[in-house]
C-alpha positions in Angstrom: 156.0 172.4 183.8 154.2 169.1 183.3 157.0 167.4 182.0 158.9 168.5 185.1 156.2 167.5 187.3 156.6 164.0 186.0 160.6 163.8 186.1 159.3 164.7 189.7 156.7 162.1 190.2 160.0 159.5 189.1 161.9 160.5 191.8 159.0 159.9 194.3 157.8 163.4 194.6 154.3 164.3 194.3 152.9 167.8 192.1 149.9 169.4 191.4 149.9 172.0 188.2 147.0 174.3 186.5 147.5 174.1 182.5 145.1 174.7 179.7 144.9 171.8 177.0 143.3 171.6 173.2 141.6 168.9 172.8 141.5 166.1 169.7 138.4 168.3 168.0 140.0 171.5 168.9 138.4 172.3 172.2 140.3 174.7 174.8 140.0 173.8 178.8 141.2 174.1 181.5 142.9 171.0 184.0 144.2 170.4 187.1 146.7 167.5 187.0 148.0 165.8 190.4 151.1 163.7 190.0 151.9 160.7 192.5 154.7 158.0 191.8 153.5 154.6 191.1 155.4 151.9 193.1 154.8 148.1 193.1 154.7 146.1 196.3 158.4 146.7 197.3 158.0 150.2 196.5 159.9 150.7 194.0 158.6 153.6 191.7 157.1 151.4 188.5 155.8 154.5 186.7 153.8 158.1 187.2 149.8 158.1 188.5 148.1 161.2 187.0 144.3 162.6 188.2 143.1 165.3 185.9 140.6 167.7 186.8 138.3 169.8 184.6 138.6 173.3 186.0 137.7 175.4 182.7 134.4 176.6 184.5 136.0 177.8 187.7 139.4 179.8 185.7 136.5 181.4 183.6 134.9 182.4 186.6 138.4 183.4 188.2 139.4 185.4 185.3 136.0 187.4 185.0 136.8 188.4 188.3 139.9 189.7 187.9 138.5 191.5 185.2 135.9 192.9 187.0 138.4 193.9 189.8 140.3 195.4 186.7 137.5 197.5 186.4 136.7 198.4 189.5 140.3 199.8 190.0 140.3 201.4 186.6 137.0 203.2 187.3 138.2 204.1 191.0 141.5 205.6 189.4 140.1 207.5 187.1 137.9 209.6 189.8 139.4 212.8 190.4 139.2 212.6 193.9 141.1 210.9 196.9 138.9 207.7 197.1 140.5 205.5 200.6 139.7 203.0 202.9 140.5 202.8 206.0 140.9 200.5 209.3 139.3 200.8 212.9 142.9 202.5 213.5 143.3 205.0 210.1 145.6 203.0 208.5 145.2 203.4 205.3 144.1 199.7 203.1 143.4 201.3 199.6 143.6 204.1 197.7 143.3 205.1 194.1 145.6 207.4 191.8 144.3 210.8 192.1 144.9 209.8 196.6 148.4 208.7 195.9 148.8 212.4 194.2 147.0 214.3 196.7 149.2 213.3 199.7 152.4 213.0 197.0 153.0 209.6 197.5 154.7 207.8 194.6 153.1 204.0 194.9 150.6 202.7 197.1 153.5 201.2 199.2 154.6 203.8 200.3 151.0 204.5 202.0 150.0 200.5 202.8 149.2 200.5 206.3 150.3 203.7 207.4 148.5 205.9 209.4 146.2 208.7 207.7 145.9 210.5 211.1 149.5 211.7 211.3 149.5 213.7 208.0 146.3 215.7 209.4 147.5 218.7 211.2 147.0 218.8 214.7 144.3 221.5 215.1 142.0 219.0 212.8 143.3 215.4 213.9 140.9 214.4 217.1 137.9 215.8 214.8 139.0 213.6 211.9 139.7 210.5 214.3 136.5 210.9 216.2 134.4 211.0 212.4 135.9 207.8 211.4 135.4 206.5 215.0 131.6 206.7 214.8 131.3 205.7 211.2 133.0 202.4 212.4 131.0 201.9 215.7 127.6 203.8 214.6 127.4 203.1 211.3 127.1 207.2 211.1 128.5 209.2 207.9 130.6 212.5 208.6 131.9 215.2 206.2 134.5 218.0 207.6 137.4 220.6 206.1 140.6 219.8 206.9 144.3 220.6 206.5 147.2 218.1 206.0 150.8 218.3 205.2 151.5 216.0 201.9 154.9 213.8 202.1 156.6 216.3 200.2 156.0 219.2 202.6 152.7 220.2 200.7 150.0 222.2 202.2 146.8 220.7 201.3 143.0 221.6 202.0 140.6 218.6 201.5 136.7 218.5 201.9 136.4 214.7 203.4 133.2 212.2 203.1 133.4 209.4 204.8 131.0 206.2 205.4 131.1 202.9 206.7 131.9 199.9 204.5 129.9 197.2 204.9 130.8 193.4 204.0 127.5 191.3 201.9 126.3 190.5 205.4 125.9 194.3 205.8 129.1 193.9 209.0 131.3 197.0 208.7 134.7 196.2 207.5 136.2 199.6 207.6 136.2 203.6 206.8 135.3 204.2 202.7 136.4 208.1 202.3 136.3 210.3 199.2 138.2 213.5 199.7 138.3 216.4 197.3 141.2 218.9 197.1 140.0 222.4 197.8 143.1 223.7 198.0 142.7 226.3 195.4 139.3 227.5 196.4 140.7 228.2 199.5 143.3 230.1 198.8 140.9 232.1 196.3 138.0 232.6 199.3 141.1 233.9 201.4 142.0 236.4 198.5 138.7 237.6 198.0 138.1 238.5 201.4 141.5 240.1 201.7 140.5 242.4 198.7 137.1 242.9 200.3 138.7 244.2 203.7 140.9 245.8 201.7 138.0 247.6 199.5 136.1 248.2 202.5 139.7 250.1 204.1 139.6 252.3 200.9 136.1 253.3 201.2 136.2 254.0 204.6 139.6 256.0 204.0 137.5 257.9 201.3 134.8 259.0 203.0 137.4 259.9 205.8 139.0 262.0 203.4 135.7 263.4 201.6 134.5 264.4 205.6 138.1 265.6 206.5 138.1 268.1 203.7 134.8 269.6 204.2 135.0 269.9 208.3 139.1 271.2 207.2 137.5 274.1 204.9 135.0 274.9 207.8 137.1 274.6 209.8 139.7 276.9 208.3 137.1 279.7 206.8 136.9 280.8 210.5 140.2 280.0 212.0 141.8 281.9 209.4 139.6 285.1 210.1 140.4 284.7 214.2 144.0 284.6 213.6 143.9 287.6 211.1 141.8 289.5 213.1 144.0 288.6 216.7 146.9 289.8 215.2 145.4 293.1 214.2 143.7 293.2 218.2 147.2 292.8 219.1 148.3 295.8 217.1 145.4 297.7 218.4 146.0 296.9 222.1 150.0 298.2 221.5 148.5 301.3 220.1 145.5 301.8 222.5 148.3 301.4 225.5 150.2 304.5 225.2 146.8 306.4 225.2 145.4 304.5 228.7 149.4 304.9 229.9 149.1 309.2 229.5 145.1 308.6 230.8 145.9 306.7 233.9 148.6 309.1 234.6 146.3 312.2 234.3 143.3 310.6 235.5 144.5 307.7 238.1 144.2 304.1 238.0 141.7 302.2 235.7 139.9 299.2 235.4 140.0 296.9 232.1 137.7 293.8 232.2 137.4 293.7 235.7 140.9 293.8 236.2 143.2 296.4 237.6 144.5 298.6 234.4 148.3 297.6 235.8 147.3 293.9 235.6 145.1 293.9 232.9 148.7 295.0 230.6 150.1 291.7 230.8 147.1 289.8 230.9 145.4 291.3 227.5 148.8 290.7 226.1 148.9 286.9 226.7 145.1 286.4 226.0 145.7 287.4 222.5 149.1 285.1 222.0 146.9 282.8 223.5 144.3 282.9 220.3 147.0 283.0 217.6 148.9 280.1 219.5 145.4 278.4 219.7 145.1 278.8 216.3 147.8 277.7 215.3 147.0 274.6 216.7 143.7 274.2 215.2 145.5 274.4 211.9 148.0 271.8 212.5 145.2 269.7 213.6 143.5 270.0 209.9 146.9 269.3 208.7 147.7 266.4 210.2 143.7 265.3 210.3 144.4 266.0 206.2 147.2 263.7 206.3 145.7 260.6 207.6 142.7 260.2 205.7 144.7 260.3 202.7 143.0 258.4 199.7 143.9 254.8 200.2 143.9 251.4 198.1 144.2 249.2 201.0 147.4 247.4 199.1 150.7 250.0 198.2 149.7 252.7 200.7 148.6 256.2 198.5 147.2 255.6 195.3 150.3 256.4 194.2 152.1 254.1 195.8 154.5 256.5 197.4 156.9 255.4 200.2 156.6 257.3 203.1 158.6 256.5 206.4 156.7 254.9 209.2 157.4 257.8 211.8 156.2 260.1 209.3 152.4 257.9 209.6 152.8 257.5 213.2 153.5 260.7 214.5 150.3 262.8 213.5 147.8 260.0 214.9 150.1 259.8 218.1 149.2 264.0 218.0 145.7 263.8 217.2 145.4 261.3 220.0 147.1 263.5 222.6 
């Protein structure tokens, strides 16, 4: 490079180059050597003027930055959460490893200067804009739970913290974020309170059961007794009618109940059909009351996880409702 500078420097061109150099006892620096041609008075290029420049101090100083910078990004890549910054608009002007993962991005150019907002789903967006937007104007920090949806297709919950970043004369320069995937504790929150509701169901189908069987064997002590003891009334008042028949012929009309002895046939006779059909009832009632408190695990129906057609469910509550 300096030889070509001076090949350069022939042909009237002029060059500047950074090179290091060892000197005669051994010492390493750093110069900065400009190149001019040298021409006499009729301009004619006579030979090569060179300016060198000790620079040593300021590369040291230039390379302990990049260094530190080295650092910086090393450290800031190797936090396991989404650490960004961002402009007044949400365009995105850094973000580290575990960020570029998070969203599914596969380099930071795919990312550089695009738009954060537009990966937030809609429900959270204005919230996330509006945080950012008071960090930047208020100097305010702001924390929130969002969703997005990654580049490739990925749902992902985040817990966001976000503060202003300041420049050394304290200005604000942009949006620093640090986001932390909770995608996983959200999904095990939502389990847990499925299998609570779920546990909850159960009990409550358990105790529905447990109350069902003891009003169902009340219940049934008596009804069984009314509709043993209305079918033997029945067989009595088929018996008794042939003796009020020959006494109402010898002795003229009677009254049963209040009623005419000719009316009162017909209606004794339907007042007891109506107890055994109204017992009847009160039994299937049991049954199907019996049926729908069923022991329950709130997850493959029965406990033992029979299938049942969905008529077969439907049909006693629709009953018990009527």
């Amino acid at each position: 490079a300096f030889e070509r500078m001076t090949d350069n420097a022939y042909k009237g061109e002029s060059g500047a180059i950074e090179c290091s150099m060892t000197g005669l006892r051994g010492t390493h620096r750093w110069i900065e050597v400009n190149a001019v041609p040298l021409r006499d008075s009729l301009q004619n290029i006579v030979g090569c003027l060179s300016i060198s420049r000790d620079i040593t101090q300021r590369r040291e100083m230039a390379d302990e930055l990049q260094k530190s910078r080295s650092v910086l990004q090393l450290i800031i890549d190797s936090i396991p959460e989404c650490v960004k910054v961002l402009d007044s608009e949400g365009n995105v002007l850094q973000m580290n490893r575990a960020g570029l993962e998070m969203i599914g991005a596969e380099s930071f150019e795919q990312v550089h200067g695009a738009c954060i907002y537009s990966l937030i789903n809609p429900e959270y967006r204005e919230a996330a804009r509006k945080m950012n937007e008071q960090a930047l104007k208020e100097g305010t920090t702001g924390r929130m739970e969002y969703s997005f949806r990654g580049l490739q297709d990925q749902e992902v919950w985040v817990d966001t913290y976000i503060s202003p970043l300041r420049d050394a004369d304290r200005g604000i320069i942009g949006v620093l974020g640090v986001t932390r995937d909770i995608t996983e504790e959200k999904r095990a929150k939502e389990t847990a309170r499925l299998q609570e509701l779920q546990l909850m169901q159960a009990s409550k189908m358990a105790s529905l059961g447990t109350l069902v069987a003891g009003v169902a064997h009340e219940i049934n002590n008596p009804n069984q007794t009314i509709q043993i003891n209305s079918g033997l009334l029945g067989q009595v008042w088929q018996d008794a009618q042939k003796i009020l028949d020959e006494h109402v012929t010898v002795h003229g009309p009677i009254k049963l109940g209040g009623l005419q002895y000719s009316g009162a046939l017909g209606a004794h006779t339907d007042l007891i059909n109506d107890i055994n059909v109204a017992a009847v009832q009160i039994m299937t009632i049991v049954d199907r009351l019996r049926t729908l408190a069923r022991p329950y695990d709130g997850i493959h129906g029965t406990i033992t996880g029979t299938e049942i057609q969905i008529n077969d469910a439907i049909e006693p509550a629709i009953a018990l409702l009527r």
